[in-house]
C-alpha angles and dihedrals in degrees: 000000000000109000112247125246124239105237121236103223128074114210118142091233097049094056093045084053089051103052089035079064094048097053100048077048082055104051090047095059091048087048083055086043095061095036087059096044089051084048097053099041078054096047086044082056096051088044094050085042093054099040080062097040074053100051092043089052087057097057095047085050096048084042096052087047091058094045090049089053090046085057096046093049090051090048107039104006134092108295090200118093085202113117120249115238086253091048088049091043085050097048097041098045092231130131118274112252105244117228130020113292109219116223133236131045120359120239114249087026123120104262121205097241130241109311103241092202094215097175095067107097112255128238115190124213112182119211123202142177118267100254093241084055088053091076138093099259086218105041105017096229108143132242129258126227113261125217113257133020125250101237136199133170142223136174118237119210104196118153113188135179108215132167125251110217117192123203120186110212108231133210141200126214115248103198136056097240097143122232099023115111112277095210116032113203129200117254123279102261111255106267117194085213119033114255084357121146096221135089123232083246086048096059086035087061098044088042091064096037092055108038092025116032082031095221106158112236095254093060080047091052083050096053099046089054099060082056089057095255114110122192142169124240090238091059090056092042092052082051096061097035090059096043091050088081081061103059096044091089102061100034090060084047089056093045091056088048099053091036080054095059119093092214126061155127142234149203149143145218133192117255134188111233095170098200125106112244121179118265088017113111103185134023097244109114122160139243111231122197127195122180133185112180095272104024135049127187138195130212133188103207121169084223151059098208132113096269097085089051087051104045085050100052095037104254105122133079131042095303113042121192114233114242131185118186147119113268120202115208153129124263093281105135104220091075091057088055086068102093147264088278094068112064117207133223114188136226111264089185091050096044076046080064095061095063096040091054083050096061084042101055089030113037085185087068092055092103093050095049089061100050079059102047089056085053102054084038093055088045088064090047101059086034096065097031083059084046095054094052121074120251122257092023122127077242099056102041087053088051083044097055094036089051090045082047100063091028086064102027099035118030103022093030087058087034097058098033086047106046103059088045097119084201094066126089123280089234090055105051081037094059091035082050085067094051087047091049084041097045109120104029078051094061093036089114082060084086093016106064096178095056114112113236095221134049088228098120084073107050079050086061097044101053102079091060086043088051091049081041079070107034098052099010093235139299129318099221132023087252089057090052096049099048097063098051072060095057090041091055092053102043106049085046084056091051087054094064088039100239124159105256101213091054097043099049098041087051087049092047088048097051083052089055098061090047087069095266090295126129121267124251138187119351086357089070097031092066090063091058115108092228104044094040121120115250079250102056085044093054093046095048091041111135105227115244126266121246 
């Protein structure tokens, strides 16, 4: 601002004039003043507004990075949870073992022997000299035959398509007796299907190779046809749709058994039914199981809600049955919706997965993971050495008060003290905020010592549909779908009771056929269930033992 010059004169008016100047000056710059003091509160705002725009860009950006490397890791990365020998030796503080260790049995150790698998059926081929190579090659006498045969075995593999042909003896009569038959035939041989090519073996067989071996129809069609048989897909497909009114019977048995249990476990998997149904938008529905010890059952629902978990155990309709059990899960909510009725133990191995997918996401976590991880290790430890000891015993209660023991001091004592520490990642007190939430459905084997502490059993039973979820994408039609959560259901509560599939079924398949091709029903089907089957029926169905 330029300085102002006195002015030379001295007249009364003229310096009025001039401080009357100064003062409207004055109250301009005050007027600026404040302008600039309003501008910069405003530009300190947008400071403070985009420090925080900033900050929360950051963590978008930090979030998005984790997600990208949980993604990675999905994609590219191991698909095992098992530890690596370098992840144990961390989390154990022990000393990493030098060198690859080769699997399999170890040299110097007692071995088993070579299995002599008496119970194939046997087909002898007999090999024998060429008689000019029976004689002495000096003098010519011949050889004589020697006692005992030097033996050795192999294992044949041959699959052949033949056809059955059926041909019913007929009789004449030979009196003259009047209104009796003149010619007498043999019985119509026993069809699965009316009028139907196939035997009950051969459904059983395409049964397992398609639900259980999850080959799609048109690799079974191939295979059929290097055999010599051709079929179409339709064919096989009118085959199944016609034998799924069979196995209803004892599918809904099995489902009254399992509902009838008071421990189980849960869980559930996406599958493709590409049919339009009414009210459905998509064609995403979902693949329930449920299993008791003894029974497990399979059930194709459009839906993840809490509606399949509730038609199984009872719960829905009007008139809902009361029922009381332990239920084994992950975190997933709809099972908790379920009642006060079903009590809940939760999934160790799944809650395990949280802090994996935090080191994942948040390298800088990686430290903290693995505190965790021994943890959780040491838990199944001193759960399964309390398992292995019998109850009531000096023994057991020892393993009991050393397992409640870590259970309080070591896991809920860091938990609690962890998850409210403000310094501590976001990932992490989020993760340690679900066992909070969990926390009692998490320590129920505490009381409970045969509870398993993981929901793995489940994810066992449910890889053989995933596996046919990527071999075949899914089922045309919601029957079809269907359907196969039936299989399914037969199948792994045959495993159960560890019966061999293709025998079981083809006996099952074949009781259906002298009923007329109808489905079974009262003591018929019950005869099939594991747990009302004869000790004969259960050794002629046995699945042999795996080596």
């Amino acid at each position: 601002m330029e300085s102002k010059t006195l002015p030379q004169w001295t007249e009364l008016e003229n310096w009025k004039k001039w401080v009357a100047s100064l003062e409207a000056e004055n109250i301009q710059l005050w007027a600026e003043n404040a302008a600039l003091r309003s501008e910069n509160a405003q530009l300190r705002a947008e400071n403070t507004a985009l420090v925080g725009r900033v900050k929360e860009l950051e963590g978008q950006v930090e979030e998005l990075k984790a997600r990208m490397l949980k993604l990675t890791q999905q994609v590219y990365g191991r698909k095992s949870e098992q530890q690596s020998t370098k992840e144990k030796d961390s989390a154990n503080d022990s000393p990493q073992i030098q060198g690859n260790v080769r699997r399999g049995q170890r040299r110097g150790s007692k071995g088993h022997g070579r299995r002599r698998y008496i119970n194939l059926p046997v087909r002898e081929e007999v090999h024998d000299i060429p008689e000019a190579n029976r004689r002495c090659p000096r003098c010519g006498l011949p050889y004589a035959p020697f006692p005992g045969n030097e033996t050795s075995v192999e294992i044949d593999w041959q699959v052949k398509v033949e056809r059955v042909v059926h041909k019913r003896k007929r009789y004449h009569k030979t009196c003259q007796c009047p209104g009796v038959p003149a010619i007498i035939t043999a019985p119509t041989p026993a069809k699965v299907i009316g009028k139907g090519l196939f035997t009950a073996g051969f459904i059983a067989r395409l049964l397992i190779e398609k639900f259980m071996l999850s080959r799609p129809l048109y690799r079974i069609g191939i295979a059929l046809q290097t055999e010599g048989l051709a079929l179409s897909q339709g064919t096989l497909v009118g085959v199944l749709q016609q034998v799924a009114s069979l196995l209803a019977p004892l599918d809904e048995a099995i489902r009254a058994h399992c509902r009838s249990a008071d421990l189980w476990q849960a869980d559930e998997t996406g599958w493709k039914v590409f049919e339009e149904v009414e009210g459905k938008a998509s064609h995403r529905w979902w693949l329930w199981a449920f299993a008791s010890h003894d029974a497990v059952v399979f059930i194709m629902d459009p839906s993840r809600s809490a509606s399949a978990p509730k038609e199984f155990f009872g719960l829905a309709g009007p008139d809902p049955h009361p029922v009381k059990g332990l239920l084994g899960c992950d975190f997933y909510r709809v099972y908790q919706a379920l009642g006060d009725g079903i009590q809940l133990f939760f999934c160790w191995s799944h809650l395990r997965r949280h802090f994996l997918d935090a080191a994942r996401g948040y390298p800088q976590l990686q430290g903290w993971t693995d505190e965790w991880q021994g943890r959780i290790a040491n838990l199944y430890r001193l759960h399964k050495a309390r398992q292995e000891l019998p109850p009531g015993t000096p023994s057991y209660r020892e393993a009991d008060d050393v397992l409640r023991r870590f259970v309080t001091d070591e896991i809920e004592a860091n938990w609690r003290s962890q998850v409210t520490d403000q310094t501590l990642h976001r990932a992490a007190r989020d993760v340690l905020g679900t066992v909070a939430r969990h926390w009692e459905g998490l320590t129920r084997f505490l009381d409970n010592p045969d509870l398993p502490l993981d929901n793995n059993a489940m994810e066992r039973l449910l890889r053989t549909p995933v596996v046919g979820r990527k071999n075949f994408y899914g089922s045309g039609s919601q029957w079809s779908g269907e359907f196969a959560a039936m299989v399914w259901t037969v199948a792994a509560t045959a495993a159960c009771a560890r019966l061999n599939p293709l025998s079981y079924l083809t006996d099952f398949l074949t009781a259906c056929a002298m009923n007329g091709g109808k489905p079974l029903e009262g003591d018929a089907v019950n005869r099939f269930l594991p747990w009302m089957m004869s000790d004969a029926n259960k050794k002629a169905w046995a699945r042999e033992q795996s080596p």
